[in-house]
LUMDRENMAR-844562 format. One line per 5 residues: number of its first residue (from 1); their letters; for each residue x, y, z of N, C-alpha, C. Coordinates in steps of 0.1 Angstrom, whole numbers, plus 5000, padded with zeros to 4 digits. Atoms other than C-alpha are relative to their C-alpha. Last residue first. Layout:
BEGIN
NUM> a> X Y Z X Y Z X Y Z ~ ...
***
This chain:
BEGIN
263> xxxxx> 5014 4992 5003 8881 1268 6458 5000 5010 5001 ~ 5004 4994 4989 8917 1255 6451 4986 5008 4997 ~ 5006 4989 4999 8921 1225 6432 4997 5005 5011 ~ 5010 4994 4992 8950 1204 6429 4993 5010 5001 ~ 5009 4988 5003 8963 1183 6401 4992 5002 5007
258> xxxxx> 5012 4996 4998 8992 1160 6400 4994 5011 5001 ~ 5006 4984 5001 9027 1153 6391 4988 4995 4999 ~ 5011 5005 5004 9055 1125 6401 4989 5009 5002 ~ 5006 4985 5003 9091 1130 6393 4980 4993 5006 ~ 5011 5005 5000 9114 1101 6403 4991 5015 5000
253> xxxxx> 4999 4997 5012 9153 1107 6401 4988 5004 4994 ~ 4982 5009 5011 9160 1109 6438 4986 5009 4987 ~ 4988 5011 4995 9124 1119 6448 5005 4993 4998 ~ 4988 5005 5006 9105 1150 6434 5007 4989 5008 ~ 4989 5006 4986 9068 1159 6443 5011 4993 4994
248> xxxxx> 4991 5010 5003 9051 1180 6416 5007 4996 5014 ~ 4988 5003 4987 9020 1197 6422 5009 4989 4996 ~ 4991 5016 5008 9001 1213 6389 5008 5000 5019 ~ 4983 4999 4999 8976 1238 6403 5005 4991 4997 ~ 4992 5014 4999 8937 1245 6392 5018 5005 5000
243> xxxxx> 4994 5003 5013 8922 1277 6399 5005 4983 5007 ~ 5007 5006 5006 8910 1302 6431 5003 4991 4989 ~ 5016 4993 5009 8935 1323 6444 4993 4985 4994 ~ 4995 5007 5011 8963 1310 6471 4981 5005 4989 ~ 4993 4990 5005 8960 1333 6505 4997 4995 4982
238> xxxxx> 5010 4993 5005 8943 1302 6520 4998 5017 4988 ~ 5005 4995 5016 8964 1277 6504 4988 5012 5003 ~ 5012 4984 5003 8985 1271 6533 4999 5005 4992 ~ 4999 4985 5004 9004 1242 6529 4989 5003 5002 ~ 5010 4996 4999 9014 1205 6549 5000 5019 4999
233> xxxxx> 4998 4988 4994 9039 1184 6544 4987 5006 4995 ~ 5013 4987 5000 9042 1151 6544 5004 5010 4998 ~ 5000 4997 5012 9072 1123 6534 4986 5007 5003 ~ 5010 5015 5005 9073 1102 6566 4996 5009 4987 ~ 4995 5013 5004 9103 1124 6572 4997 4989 5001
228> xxxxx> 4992 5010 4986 9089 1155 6566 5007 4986 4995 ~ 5009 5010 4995 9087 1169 6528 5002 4998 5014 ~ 4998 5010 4994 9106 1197 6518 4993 4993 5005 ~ 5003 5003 4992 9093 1229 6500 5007 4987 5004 ~ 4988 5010 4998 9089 1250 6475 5002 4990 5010
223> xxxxx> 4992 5004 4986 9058 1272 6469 5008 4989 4994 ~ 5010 4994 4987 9037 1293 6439 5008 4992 5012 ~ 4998 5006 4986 9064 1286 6409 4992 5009 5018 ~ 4990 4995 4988 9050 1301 6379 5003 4994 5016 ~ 4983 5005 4999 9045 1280 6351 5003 5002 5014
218> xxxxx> 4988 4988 5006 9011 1302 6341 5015 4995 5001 ~ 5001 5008 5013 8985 1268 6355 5009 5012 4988 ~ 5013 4996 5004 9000 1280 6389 4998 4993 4984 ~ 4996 4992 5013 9031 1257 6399 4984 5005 4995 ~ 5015 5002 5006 9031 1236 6432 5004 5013 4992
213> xxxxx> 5005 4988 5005 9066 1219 6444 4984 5003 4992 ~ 5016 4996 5001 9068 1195 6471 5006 5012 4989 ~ 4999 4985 5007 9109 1182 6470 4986 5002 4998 ~ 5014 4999 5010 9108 1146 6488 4999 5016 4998 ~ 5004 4987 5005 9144 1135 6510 4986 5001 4988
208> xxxxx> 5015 4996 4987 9147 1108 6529 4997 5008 4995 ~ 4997 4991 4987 9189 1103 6514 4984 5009 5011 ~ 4987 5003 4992 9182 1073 6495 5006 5009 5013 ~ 4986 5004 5009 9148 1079 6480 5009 5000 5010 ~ 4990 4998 4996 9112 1074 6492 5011 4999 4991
203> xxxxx> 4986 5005 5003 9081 1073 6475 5011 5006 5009 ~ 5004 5014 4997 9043 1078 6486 5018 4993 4996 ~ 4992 5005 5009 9047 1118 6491 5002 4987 5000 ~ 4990 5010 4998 9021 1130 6510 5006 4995 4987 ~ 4994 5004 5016 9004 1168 6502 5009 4986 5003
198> xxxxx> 4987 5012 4991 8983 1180 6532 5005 4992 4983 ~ 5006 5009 5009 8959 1212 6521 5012 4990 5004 ~ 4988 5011 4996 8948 1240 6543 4999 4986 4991 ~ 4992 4993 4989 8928 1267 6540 5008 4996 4999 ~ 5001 4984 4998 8904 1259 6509 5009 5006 5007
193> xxxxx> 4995 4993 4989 8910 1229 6492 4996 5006 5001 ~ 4993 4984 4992 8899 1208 6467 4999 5006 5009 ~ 4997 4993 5017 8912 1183 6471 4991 4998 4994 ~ 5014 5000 5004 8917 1178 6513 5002 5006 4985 ~ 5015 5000 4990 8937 1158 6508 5000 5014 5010
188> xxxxx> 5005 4982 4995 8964 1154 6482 4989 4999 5004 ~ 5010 4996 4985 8984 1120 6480 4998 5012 5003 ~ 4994 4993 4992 9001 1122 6445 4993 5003 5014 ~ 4986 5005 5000 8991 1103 6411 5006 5005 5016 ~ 4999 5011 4989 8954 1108 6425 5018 4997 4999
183> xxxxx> 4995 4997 4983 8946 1140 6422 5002 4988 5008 ~ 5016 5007 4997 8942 1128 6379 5007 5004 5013 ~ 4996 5002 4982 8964 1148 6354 4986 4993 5005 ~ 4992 5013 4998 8952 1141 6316 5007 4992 5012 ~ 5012 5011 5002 8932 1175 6314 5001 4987 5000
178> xxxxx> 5008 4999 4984 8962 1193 6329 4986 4994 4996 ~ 5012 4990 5000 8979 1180 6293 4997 5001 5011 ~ 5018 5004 5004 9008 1159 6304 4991 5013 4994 ~ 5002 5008 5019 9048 1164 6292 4989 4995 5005 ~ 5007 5011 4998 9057 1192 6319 4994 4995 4987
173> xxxxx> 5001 5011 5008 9086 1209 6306 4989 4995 5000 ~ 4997 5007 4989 9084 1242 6331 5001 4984 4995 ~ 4986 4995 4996 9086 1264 6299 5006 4986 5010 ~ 4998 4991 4997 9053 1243 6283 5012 5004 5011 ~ 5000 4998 4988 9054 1216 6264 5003 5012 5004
168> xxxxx> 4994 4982 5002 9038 1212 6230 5001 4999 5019 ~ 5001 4995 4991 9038 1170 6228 5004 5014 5002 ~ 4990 5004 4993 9034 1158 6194 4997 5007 5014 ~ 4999 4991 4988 9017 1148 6168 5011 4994 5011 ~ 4996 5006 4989 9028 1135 6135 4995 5013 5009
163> xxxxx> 5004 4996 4989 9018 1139 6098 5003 4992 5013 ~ 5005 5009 4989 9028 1131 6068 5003 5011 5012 ~ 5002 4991 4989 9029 1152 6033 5003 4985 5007 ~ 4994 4986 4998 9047 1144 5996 4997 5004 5014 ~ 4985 5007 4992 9034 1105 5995 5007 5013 5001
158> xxxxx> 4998 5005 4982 9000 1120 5991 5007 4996 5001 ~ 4992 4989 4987 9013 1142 5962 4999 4991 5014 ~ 4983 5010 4989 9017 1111 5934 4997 5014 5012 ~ 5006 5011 4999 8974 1123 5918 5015 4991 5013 ~ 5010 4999 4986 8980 1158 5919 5000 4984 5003
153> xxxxx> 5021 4996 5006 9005 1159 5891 4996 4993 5012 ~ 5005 5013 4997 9047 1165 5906 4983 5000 4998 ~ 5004 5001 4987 9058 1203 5897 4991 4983 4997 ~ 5015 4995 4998 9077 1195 5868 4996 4998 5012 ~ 5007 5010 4996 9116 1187 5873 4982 5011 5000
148> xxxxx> 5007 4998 4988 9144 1206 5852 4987 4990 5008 ~ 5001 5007 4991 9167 1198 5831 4997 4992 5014 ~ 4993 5012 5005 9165 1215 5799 5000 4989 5010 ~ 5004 5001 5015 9140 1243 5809 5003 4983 4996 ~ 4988 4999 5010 9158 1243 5841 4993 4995 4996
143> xxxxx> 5006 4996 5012 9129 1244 5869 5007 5007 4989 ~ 4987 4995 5010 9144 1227 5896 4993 5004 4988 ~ 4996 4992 5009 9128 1215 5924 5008 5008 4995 ~ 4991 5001 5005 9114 1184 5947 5004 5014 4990 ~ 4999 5003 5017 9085 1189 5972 5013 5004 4994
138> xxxxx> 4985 4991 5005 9081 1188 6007 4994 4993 4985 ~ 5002 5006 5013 9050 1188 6029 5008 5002 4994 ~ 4984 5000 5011 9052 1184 6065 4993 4994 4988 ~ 4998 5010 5018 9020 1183 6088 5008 5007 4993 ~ 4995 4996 5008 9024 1188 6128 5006 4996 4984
133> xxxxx> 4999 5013 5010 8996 1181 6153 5011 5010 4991 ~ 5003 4995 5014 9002 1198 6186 5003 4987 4991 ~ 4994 5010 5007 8993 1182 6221 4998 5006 4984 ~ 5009 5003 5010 8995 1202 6246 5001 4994 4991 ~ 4994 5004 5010 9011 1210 6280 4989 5000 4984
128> xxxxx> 4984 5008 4998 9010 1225 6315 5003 4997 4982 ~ 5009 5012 4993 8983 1254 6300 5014 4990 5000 ~ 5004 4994 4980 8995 1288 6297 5000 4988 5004 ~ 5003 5005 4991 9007 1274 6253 5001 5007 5014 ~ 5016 4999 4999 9008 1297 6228 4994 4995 5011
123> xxxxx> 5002 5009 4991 9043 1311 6222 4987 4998 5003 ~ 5008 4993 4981 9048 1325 6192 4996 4993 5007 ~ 5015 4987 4997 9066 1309 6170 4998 5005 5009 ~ 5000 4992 4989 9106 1291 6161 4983 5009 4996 ~ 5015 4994 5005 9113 1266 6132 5001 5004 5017
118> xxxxx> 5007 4995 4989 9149 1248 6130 4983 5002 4997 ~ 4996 4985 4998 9163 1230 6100 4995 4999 5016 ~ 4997 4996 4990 9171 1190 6087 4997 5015 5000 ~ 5001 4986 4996 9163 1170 6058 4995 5004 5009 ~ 5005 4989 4992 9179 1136 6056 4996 5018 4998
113> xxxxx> 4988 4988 4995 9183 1120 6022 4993 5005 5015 ~ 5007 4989 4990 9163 1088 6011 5016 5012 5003 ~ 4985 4995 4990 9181 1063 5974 4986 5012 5010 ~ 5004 5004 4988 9147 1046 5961 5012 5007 5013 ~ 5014 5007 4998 9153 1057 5924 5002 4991 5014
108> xxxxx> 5003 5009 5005 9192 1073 5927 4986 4996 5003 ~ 5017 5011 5001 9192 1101 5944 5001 4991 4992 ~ 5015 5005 5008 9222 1126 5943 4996 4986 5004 ~ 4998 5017 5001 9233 1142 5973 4995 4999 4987 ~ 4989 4999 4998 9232 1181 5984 5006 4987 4999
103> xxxxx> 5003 5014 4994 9194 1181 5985 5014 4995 5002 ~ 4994 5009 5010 9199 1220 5981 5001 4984 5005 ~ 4984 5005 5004 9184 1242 6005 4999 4988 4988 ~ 4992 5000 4984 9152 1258 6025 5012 4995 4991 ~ 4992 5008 5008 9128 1267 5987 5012 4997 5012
98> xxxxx> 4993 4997 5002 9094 1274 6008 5017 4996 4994 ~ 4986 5007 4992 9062 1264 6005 5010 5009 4998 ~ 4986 4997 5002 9030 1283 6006 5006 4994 5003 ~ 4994 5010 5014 8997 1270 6013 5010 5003 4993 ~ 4992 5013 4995 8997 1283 6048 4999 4993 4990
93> xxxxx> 5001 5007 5013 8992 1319 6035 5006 4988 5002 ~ 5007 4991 5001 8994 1343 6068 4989 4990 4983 ~ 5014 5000 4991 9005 1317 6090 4992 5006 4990 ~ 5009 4993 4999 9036 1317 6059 4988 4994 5011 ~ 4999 4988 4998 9066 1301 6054 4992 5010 5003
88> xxxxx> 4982 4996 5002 9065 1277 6078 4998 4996 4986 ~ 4995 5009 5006 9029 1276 6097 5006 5007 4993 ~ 4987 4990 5006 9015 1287 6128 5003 4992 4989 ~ 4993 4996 4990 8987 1277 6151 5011 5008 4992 ~ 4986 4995 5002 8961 1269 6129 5007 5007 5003
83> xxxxx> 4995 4991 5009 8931 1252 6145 5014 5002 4997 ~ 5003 4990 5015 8920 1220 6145 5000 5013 4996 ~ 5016 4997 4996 8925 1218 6182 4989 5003 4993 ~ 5003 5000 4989 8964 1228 6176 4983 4997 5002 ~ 5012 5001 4993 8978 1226 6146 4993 4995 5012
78> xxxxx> 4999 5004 4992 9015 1236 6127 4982 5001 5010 ~ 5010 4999 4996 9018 1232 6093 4997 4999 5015 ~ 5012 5008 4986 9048 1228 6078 4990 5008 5005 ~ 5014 4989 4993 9057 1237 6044 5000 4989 5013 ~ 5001 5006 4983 9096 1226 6025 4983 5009 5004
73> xxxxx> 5009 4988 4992 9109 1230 5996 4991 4992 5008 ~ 5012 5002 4989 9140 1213 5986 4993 5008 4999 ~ 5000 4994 4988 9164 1222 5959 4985 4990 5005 ~ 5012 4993 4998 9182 1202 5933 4996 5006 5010 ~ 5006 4993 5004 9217 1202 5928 4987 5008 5004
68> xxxxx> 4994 4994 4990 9228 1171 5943 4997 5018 5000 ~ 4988 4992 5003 9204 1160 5911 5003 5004 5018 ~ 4994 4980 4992 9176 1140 5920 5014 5003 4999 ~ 4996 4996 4988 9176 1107 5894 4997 5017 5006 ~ 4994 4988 5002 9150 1095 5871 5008 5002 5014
63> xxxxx> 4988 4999 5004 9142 1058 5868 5006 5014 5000 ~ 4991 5013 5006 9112 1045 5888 5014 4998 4991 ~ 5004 5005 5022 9107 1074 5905 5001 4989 4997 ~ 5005 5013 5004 9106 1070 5946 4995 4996 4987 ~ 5004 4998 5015 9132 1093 5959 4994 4988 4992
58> xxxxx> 4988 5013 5009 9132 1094 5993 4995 5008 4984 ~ 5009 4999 5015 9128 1121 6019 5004 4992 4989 ~ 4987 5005 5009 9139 1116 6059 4988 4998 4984 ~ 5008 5009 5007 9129 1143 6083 5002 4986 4988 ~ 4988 5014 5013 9147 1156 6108 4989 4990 4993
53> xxxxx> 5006 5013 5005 9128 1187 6125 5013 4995 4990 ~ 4989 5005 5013 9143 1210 6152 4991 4989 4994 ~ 4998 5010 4999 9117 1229 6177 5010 4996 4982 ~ 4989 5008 5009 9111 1258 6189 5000 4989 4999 ~ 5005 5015 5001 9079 1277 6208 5012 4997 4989
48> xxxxx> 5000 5010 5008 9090 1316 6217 5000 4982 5004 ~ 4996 5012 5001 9089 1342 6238 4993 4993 4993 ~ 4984 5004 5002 9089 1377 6229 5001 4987 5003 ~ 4996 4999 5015 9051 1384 6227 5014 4994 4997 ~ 4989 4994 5004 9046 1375 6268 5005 4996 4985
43> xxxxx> 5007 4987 4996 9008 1368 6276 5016 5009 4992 ~ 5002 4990 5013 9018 1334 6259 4998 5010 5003 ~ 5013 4999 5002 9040 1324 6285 4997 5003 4991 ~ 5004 4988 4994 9077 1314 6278 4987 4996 5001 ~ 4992 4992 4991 9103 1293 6266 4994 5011 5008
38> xxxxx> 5003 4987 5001 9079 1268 6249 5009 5005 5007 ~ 4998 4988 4986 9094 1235 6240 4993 5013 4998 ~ 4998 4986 5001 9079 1212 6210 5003 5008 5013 ~ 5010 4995 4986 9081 1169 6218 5006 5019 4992 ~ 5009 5008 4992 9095 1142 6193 4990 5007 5012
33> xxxxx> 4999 4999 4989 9108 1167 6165 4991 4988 5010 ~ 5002 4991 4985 9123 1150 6150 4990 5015 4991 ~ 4995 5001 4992 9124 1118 6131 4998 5006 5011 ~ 5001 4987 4994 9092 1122 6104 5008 4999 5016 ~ 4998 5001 4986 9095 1094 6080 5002 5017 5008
28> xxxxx> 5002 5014 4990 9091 1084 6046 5001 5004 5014 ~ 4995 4999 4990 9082 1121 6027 4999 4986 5010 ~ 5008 5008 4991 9079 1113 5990 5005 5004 5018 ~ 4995 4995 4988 9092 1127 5960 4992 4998 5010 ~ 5012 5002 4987 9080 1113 5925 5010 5004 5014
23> xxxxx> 4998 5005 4986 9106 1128 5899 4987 4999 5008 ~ 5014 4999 4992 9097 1133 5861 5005 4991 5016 ~ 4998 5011 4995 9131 1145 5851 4985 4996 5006 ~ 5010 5002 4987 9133 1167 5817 5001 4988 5010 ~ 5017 4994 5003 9155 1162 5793 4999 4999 5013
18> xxxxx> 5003 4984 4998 9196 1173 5790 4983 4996 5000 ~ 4989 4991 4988 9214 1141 5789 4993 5011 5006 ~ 5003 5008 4989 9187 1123 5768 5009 5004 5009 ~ 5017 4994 4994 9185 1152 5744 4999 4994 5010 ~ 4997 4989 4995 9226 1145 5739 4984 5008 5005
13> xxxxx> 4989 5003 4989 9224 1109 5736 4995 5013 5008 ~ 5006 5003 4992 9199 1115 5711 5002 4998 5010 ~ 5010 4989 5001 9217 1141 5688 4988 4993 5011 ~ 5000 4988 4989 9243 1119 5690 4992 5005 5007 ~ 4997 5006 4987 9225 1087 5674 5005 5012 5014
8> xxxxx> 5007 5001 4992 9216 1112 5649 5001 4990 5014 ~ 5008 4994 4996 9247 1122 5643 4988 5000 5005 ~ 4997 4994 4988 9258 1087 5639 5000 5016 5007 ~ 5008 5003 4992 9231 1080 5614 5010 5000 5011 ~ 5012 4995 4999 9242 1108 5589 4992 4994 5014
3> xxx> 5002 4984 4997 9275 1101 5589 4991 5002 5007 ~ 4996 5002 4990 9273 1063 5582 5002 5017 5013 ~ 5011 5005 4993 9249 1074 5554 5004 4997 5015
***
C-alpha cells in the first residue's frame, strides 16, 4: 500500500513539473522611443525612419512562472492620421506578430523584463515634423505540449498592447509640426512676403553672433547667413517660389524656429 501511494504521490510531482503554464503577460511601460528620426525625404525610396524601442513586460499570473526559455512576440503598429504607416512584421498583414527572442530571465508572478530591438521604414515625412502614434503588442510563447503556454483568452489581452505618441522628425530634427509654428516666435516682417523680407533676431549671445537659416518645407537648406549687430538681416525672397518656410535663428545654444510665407 505504502508502494502504491508513493508512486502516486510521484506521478504528481512529476505532472506538476511538466503542465501547462497559464501566463497573463502585460506590457507596463513604453521607454523608448521618445521621438522617430527620418534620414531623408519621402520622394527618396532609400531613406529611412528608425527608431529603438525599450519596453518593459511583466509577468502578471498569480502563480506560474516565464521560463528564461520562453520567446517574445512582438507587433507594432505604426500611425499617422489614423492611417497605417507601417507595421512590424507585416504593413501588408498588421495582425501579425513576430517571435524577436527569448525572455532570457525567469519571471516570477510580478517579476518585468526589458525588451529591446530596432525597427527601420520608409520615409514619410516632407513636412518639419509629425506626430506618430505607436501601438505595441506582445505576447508570451512556448508551445511544448508538456510545458507550454496557451495563447492568453481574449478577455487578459488589454494589458498585452499600449500606446504612445511620438514626435516623427524630419532629417533636419525639427521637433514642431509646421501647423504648430506661429511668425511670431522670430521677428519676420513683411510675412508674407514677396521681394524682400527683414528677419530680427530678439536674443543675443556672448560673442554677437545670430545664425538666420531658412529651410523649404523638403529640409533643404534655401539661405545661411549672419545677423548684423543689432541682430537683423535682411533676404531676397524674390527668386524664392511660392510656399511655406521654416526660419531658424541660432544664438549660443538657443534655437528659435518660425514660419514664413512667401506669395
Amino acid at each position: 500500500m505504502k508502494k502504491i501511494l508513493l508512486t502516486f504521490v510521484l506521478a504528481l510531482a512529476a505532472n506538476s513539473a511538466f503542465s501547462q503554464r497559464d501566463i497573463d503577460w502585460s506590457i507596463e511601460e513604453i521607454l523608448l522611443p521618445t521621438e522617430v528620426r527620418s534620414t531623408g525625404v519621402s520622394d527618396n525610396p532609400s531613406n529611412t525612419s528608425t527608431f529603438t524601442y525599450k519596453i518593459v513586460c511583466k509577468n502578471i499570473s498569480e502563480q506560474d512562472t516565464v521560463y528564461a526559455t520562453d520567446t517574445v512576440a512582438l507587433r507594432v503598429v505604426c500611425i499617422y492620421a489614423n492611417q497605417l504607416i507601417y507595421a512590424f512584421p507585416s504593413t501588408q498583414n498588421p495582425n501579425l506578430i513576430s517571435l524577436i527572442g527569448k525572455v532570457g530571465k525567469k519571471l516570477k508572478p510580478n517579476d518585468t523584463v526589458h525588451v529591446t530591438g530596432k525597427i527601420s521604414f520608409p520615409t514619410r515625412p516632407n513636412n518639419v515634423s509629425l506626430t506618430l502614434t505607436l501601438n505595441f503588442y506582445s505576447e508570451i510563447f512556448n508551445r511544448n505540449p508538456n510545458t507550454g503556454i496557451p495563447r492568453e483568452a481574449t478577455a487578459t489581452l488589454t494589458n498585452n498592447t499600449k500606446t504612445k505618441d511620438v514626435v516623427w522628425k524630419g532629417p533636419q530634427g525639427w521637433g514642431l509640426n509646421i501647423n504648430d509654428l506661429t511668425a511670431d516666435a522670430v521677428s519676420i516682417y513683411p510675412n508674407p512676403a514677396k521681394n524682400n523680407v527683414n528677419i530680427q533676431a530678439s536674443l543675443t549671445s556672448a560673442n554677437g553672433v545670430s545664425i538666420v537659416s531658412v529651410f523649404d518645407m523638403s529640409g533643404k537648406l534655401i539661405f545661411k547667413g549672419n545677423a548684423n549687430a543689432d541682430g537683423m538681416i535682411q533676404l531676397n525672397t524674390a527668386d524664392m517660389n511660392s510656399g511655406i518656410y521654416v526660419v531658424n535663428v541660432t544664438t549660443g545654444t538657443t534655437v528659435l524656429t518660425s514660419k514664413l510665407i512667401i506669395e
